[in-house]
C-alpha positions in Angstrom: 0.0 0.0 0.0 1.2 3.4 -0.7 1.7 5.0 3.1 2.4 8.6 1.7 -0.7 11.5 1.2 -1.7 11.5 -2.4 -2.3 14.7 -2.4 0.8 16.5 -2.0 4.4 15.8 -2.1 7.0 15.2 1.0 6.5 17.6 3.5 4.3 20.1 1.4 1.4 20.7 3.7 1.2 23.7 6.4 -0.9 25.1 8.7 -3.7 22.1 10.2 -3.5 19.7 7.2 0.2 19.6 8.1 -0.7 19.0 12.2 -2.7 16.1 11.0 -0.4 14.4 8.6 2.1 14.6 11.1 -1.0 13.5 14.1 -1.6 10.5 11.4 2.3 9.4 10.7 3.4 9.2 14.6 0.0 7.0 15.4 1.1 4.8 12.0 4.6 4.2 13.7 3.8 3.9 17.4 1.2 1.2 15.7 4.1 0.1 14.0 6.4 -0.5 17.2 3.3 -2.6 18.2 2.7 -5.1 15.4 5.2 -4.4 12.5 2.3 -3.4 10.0 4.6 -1.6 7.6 6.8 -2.3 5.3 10.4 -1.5 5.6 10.6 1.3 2.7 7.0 2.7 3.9 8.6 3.3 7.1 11.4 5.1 6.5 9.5 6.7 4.4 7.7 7.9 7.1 10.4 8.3 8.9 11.8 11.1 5.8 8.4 12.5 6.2 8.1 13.2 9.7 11.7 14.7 10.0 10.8 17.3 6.9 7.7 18.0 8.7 10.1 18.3 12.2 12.3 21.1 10.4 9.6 23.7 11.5 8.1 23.1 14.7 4.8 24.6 13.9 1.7 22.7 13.4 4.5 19.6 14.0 3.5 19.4 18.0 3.1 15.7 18.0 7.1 15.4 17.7 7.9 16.8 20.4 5.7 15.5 23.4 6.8 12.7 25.1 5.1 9.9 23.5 6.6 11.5 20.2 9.9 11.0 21.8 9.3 7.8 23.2 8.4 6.3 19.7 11.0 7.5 17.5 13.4 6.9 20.6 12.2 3.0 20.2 13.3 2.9 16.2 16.4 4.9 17.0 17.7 2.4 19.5 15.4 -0.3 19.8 15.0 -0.9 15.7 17.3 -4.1 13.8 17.1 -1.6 10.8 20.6 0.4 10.7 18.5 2.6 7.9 15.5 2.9 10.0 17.5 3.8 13.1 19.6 6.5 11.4 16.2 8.0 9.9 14.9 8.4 13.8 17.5 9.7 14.8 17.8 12.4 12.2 14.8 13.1 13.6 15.1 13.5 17.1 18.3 15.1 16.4 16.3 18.3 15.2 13.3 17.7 17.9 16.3 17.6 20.8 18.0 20.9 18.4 14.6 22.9 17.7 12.9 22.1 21.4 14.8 22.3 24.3 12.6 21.0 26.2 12.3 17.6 24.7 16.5 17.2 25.7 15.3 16.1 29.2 12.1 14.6 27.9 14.8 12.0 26.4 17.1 11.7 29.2 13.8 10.8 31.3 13.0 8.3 28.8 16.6 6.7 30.0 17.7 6.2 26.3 21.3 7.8 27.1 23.0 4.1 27.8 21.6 2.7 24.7 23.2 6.1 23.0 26.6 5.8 24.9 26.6 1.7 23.0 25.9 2.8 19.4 28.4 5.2 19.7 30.7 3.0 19.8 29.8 1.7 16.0 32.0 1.9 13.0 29.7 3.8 11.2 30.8 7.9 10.6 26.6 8.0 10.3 26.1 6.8 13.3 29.0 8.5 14.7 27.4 12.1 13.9 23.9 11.4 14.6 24.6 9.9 18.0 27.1 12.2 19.0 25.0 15.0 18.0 22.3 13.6 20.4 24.3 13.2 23.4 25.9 16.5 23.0 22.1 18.3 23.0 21.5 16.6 26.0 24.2 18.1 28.1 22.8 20.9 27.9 19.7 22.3 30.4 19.2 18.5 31.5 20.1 16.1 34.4 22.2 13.8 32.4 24.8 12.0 34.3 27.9 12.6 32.5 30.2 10.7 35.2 28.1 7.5 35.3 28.3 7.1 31.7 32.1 7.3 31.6 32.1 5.0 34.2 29.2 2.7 33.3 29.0 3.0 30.3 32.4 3.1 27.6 31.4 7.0 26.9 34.7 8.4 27.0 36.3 5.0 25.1 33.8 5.3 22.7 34.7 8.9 21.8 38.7 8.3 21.9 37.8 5.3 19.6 36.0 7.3 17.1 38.9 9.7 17.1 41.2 6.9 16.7 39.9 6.1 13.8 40.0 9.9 12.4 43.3 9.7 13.2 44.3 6.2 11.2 43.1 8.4 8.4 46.0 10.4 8.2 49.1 8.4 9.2 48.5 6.1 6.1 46.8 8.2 3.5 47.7 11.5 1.7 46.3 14.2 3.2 44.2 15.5 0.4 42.7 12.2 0.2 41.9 12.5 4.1 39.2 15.2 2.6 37.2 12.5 0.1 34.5 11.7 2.2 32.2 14.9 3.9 30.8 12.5 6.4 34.1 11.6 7.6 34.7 15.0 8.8 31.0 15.9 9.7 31.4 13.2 12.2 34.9 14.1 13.5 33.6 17.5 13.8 31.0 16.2 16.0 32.8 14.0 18.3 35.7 17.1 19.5 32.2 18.9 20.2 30.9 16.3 22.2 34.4 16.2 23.9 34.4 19.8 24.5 31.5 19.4 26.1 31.9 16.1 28.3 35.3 17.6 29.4 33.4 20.9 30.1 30.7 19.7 32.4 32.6 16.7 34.0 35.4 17.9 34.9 36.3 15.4 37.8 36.8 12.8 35.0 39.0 14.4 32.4 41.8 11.9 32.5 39.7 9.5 30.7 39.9 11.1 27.7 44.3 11.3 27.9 44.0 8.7 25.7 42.5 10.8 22.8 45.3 12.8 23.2 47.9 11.4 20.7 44.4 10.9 18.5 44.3 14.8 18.6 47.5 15.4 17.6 47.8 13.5 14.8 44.7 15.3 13.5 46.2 18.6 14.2 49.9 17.4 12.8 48.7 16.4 9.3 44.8 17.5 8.4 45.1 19.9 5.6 44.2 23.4 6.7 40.7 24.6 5.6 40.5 26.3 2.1 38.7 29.2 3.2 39.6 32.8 4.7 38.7 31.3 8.3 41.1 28.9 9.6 39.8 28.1 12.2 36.6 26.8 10.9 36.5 22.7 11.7 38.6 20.9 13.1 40.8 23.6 13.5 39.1 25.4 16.1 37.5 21.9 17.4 40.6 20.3 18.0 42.2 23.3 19.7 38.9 23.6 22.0 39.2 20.1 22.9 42.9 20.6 24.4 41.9 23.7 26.0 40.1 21.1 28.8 42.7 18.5 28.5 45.4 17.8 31.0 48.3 18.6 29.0 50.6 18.1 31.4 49.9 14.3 32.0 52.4 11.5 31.0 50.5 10.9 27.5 50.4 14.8 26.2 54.5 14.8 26.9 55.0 12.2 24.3 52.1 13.7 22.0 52.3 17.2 22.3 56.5 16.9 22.2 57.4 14.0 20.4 61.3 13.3 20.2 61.5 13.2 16.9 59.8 16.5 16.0 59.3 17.8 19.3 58.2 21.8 17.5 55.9 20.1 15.2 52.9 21.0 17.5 53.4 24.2 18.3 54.3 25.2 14.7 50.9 24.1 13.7 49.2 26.1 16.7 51.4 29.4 15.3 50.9 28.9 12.1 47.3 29.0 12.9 47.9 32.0 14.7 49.7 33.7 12.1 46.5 33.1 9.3 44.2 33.6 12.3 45.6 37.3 12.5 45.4 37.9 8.9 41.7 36.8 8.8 39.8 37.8 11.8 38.1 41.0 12.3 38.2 42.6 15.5 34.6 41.1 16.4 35.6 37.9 15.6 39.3 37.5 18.0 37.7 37.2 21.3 35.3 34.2 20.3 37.7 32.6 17.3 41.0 33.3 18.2 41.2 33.7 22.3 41.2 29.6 22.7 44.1 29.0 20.3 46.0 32.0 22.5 45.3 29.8 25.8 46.3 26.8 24.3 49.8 28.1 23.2 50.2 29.5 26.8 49.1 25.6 27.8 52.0 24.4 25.5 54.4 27.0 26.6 54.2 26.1 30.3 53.9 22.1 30.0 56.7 21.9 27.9 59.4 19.5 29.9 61.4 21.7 31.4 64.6 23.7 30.1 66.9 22.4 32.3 66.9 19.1 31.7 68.7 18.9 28.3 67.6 15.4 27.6 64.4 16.2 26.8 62.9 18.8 24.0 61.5 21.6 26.7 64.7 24.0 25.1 63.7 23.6 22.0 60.2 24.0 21.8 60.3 26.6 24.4 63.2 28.5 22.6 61.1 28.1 19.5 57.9 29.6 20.6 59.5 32.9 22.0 61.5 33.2 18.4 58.6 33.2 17.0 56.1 35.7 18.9 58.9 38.3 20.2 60.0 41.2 18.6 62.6 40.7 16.2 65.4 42.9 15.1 63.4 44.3 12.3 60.9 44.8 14.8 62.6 46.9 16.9 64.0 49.5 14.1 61.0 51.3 15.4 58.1 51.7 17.4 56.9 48.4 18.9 53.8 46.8 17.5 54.2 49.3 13.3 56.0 46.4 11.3 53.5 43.5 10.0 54.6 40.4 11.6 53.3 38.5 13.7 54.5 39.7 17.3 53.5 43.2 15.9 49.8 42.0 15.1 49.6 40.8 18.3 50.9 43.8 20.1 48.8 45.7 18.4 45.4 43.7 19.6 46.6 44.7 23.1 44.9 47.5 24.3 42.0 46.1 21.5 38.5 47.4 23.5 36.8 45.4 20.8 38.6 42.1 22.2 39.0 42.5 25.6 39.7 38.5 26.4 41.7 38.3 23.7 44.0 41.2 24.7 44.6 39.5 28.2 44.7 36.1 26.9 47.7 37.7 24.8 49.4 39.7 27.6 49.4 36.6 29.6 50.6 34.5 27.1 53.6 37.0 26.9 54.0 37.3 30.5 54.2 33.4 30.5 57.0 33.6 27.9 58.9 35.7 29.7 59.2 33.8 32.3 56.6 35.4 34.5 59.5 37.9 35.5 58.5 41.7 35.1 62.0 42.7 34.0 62.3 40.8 31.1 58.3 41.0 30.4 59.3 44.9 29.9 62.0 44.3 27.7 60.5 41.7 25.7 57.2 44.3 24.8 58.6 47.7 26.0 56.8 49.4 29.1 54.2 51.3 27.1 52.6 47.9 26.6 53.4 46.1 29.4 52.1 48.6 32.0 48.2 47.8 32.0 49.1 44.6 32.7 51.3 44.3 35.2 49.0 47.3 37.2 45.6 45.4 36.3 47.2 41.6 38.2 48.5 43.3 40.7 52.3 43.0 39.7 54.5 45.4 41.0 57.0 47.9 38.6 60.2 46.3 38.6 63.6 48.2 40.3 65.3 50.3 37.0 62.7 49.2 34.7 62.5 53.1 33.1 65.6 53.8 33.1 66.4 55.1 29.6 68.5 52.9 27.8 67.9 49.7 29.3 69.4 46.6 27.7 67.4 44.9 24.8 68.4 41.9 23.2 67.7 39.8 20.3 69.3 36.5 20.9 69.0 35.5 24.1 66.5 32.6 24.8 65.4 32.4 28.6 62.7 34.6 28.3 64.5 37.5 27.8 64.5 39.4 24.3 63.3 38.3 21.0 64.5 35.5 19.0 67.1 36.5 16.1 70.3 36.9 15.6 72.3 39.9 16.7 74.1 41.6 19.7 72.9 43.3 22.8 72.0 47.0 21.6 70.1 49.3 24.7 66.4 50.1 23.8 63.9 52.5 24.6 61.8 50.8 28.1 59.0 52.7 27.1 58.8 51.8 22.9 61.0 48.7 22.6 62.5 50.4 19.8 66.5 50.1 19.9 67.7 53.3 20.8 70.4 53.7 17.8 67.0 53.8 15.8 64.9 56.2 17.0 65.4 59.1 15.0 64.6 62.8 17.2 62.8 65.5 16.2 65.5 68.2 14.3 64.1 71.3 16.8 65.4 74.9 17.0 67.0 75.1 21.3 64.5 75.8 23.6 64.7 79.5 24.8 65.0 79.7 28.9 61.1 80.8 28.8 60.1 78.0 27.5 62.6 75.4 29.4 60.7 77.1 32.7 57.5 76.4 31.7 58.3 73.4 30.5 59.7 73.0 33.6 56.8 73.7 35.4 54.5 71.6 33.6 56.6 68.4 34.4 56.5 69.2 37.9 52.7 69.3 37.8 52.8 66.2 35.9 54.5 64.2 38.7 53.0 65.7 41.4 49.7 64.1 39.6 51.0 61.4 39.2 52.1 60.8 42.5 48.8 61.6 43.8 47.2 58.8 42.2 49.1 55.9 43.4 50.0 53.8 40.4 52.9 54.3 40.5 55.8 55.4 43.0 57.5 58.3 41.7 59.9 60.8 42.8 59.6 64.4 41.4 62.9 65.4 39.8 62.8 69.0 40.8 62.2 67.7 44.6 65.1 65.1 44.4 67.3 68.0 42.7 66.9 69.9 45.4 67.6 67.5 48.4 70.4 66.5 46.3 71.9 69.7 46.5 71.9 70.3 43.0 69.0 73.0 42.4 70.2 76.1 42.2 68.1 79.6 42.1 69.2 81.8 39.1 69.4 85.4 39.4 67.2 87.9 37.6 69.0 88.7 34.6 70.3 84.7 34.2 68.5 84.9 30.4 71.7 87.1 30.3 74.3 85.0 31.0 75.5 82.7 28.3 
């Protein structure tokens, strides 16, 4: 028998023809559950029906009560049919997406174990639909993400799927890694559903180390997106995911810093960074780009450490600040006016249109400076580094305005940029190497105006020492206790 409406074609209806062709399809499938009285393609049919019908949840209530849930619950889990099951979960995918409400109306129904197990299928469909599922139900509902790690293989059933993302590309060219949409629909799916496990369970995170070298490997070798977003998936997934991680655990040493290409990470992540800078509008840092900042600090600071020189901490620590401190070229002038990288960054820094990004960045340079305020000024110059260190409560290190200050761009424990070259003094407040700068060809000041030029410094700091930022000394107070100030006479414009 023909089970779809004669009169109009899939999905067509609106308005209360379509609330009863959508009344009349769930009562034909509950019926269904009961006695089997249609035929396979019928009821996916009906299935195909019900979930175009299910894209707009008007006149569509019937989906999303209960026993709506309850029956395409039954064929999603319940059904031998790998077609029919994928075709209810479709959709309650979009009933869980468009309602809310109908997320714990599932997780009452107790369907979440049965979820956790197909998971664990080598099937990309059922990979995406299923993940998708579980990862509308953590949000707004009582779900018990603990008991089904423990209970119930959730966590090995995502670091299995990943596992097998991964496979992809350590055998395969990386352009064939692309071939199949579903492939990276689903691994799309599964780092959300990681994200979000990690997110809201926290006490449980080492269960997922193992997907750790599966990340990785995903990050190491998938081609980078084709489009004028980087970050778009996995990208941004992948980075996400380690942002909950515990990359300082036994498996991220020997996958984040592998011996034989212990950089190869943190490359990625920067090169990333690099496009990410290029590409991203002001609007668009905080949400896009801030993760992949916190996730280079992570690197930065689990890195095995630089004084053991059997291990690859130097190098991939000494890599990361030549690549994101001012260089030579950088400092010819101004900190933050040439186009590379550290100078896109610098100037995001005082960004009011990016406010976590900002900090995200002035911590991730604080980190790489060793979380010392000295070399922190030298490494960005004081004009940037000052917000910070007043807005954590850090105080102004001993000297660190004294003109001429030593800059360098070869050291590599946290201290100046990374190039080649010699020490040469810079400007604490600019950065800029004081051989550089070039000053202002002006006419000598006449004694008038070196007064009240004079005088309008000495208001200046007495200002300043008023509001407490920062302790200060006025210059014409410490001249005079110093013995050095000494009154002129009257006719001193005179005297030569």
């Amino acid at each position: 028998m023909s089970f779809l409406p004669q009169s109009a074609s899939l999905g067509s209806l609106t308005g209360p023809a379509k609330l009863d062709a959508v009344t009349k399809l769930l009562d034909k499938l509950t019926g269904d559950l009961k006695s089997a009285i249609l035929q396979p393609q019928e009821r996916d049919a009906a299935l195909e029906e019900l979930k175009v019908y299910g894209r707009d949840p008007n006149y569509a209530d019937p989906i999303f009560t209960k026993e709506g849930i309850g029956t395409l619950a039954k064929f999603a889990f319940d059904h031998t049919s790998d077609t029919t099951s994928r075709n209810a979960l479709r959709v309650l995918c979009n009933a869980l997406f468009l309602k809310p409400v109908t997320r714990q109306t599932f997780v009452d129904l107790g369907y979440e174990p049965k979820a956790c197990s197909k998971l664990g299928n080598d099937s990309r469909d059922d990979e995406f639909l299923v993940s998708r599922l579980i990862l509308l139900t953590t949000y707004g509902t009582s779900i018990d993400l603990p008991k089904l790690i423990e209970q119930h293989r959730l966590a090995d059933s995502i670091i299995q799927n990943l596992s097998r993302h991964a496979a992809r590309f350590s055998e395969r060219p990386v352009a064939a890694a692309r071939a199949d949409p579903m492939e990276e629909m689903a691994l799309a799916e599964s780092l959300k559903l990681l994200f979000n496990v990690t997110n809201f369970a926290k006490n449980h995170i080492s269960a997922f180390d193992p997907a750790l070298p599966h990340i990785a490997t995903i990050l190491r070798f998938h081609q980078l997106p084709q489009t004028k977003t980087p970050l778009d998936a996995p990208f941004g997934l992948l980075i996400n995911a380690l942002l909950n991680l515990n990359l300082g655990s036994a498996t991220a040493q020997s996958s984040l810093y592998p011996p034989a290409e212990p950089t190869r990470i943190a490359d990625r992540l920067i090169h990333l960074l690099d496009l990410s800078m290029k590409s991203y509008t002001d609007t668009d840092l905080d949400q896009a780009v801030t993760p992949l900042i916190c996730v280079l600090s992570a690197v930065y600071e689990h890195a095995p450490p630089e004084s053991d020189r059997a291990t690859a901490g130097d190098t991939v620590r000494s890599f990361i600040r030549s690549r994101l401190l001012p260089t030579e070229e950088d400092r010819k002038s101004v900190l933050g006016k040439t186009d590379s990288l550290p100078s896109r960054l610098l100037r995001n820094w005082t960004n009011p249109l990016a406010p976590q990004f900002r900090s995200a960045v002035g911590h991730l340079y604080f980190d790489i400076s060793g979380k010392d305020a000295a070399k922190f000024i030298e490494n960005v110059g004081y004009g940037y580094a000052s917000g910070f260190l007043f807005e954590n409560g850090i105080p102004l290190p001993p000297g660190a305005m004294e003109q001429g200050g030593e800059g360098s761009t070869s050291r590599r424990d946290g201290g100046g940029a990374g190039g080649g070259g010699a020490r040469r003094p810079v400007n604490p407040i600019t950065g800029q190497f004081l051989d550089e700068e070039k000053l202002p060809d002006l006419p000598e000041m006449t004694m008038e105006e070196k007064e009240r030029e004079a005088e309008r410094l000495f208001v200046l700091f007495e200002r300043l020492k008023q509001t407490g930022v920062m302790s200060v000394q006025n210059p014409v107070e410490k001249a005079v206790q110093e013995g050095r100030f000494e009154e002129l006479p009257d006719d001193a414009e005179d005297l030569d």
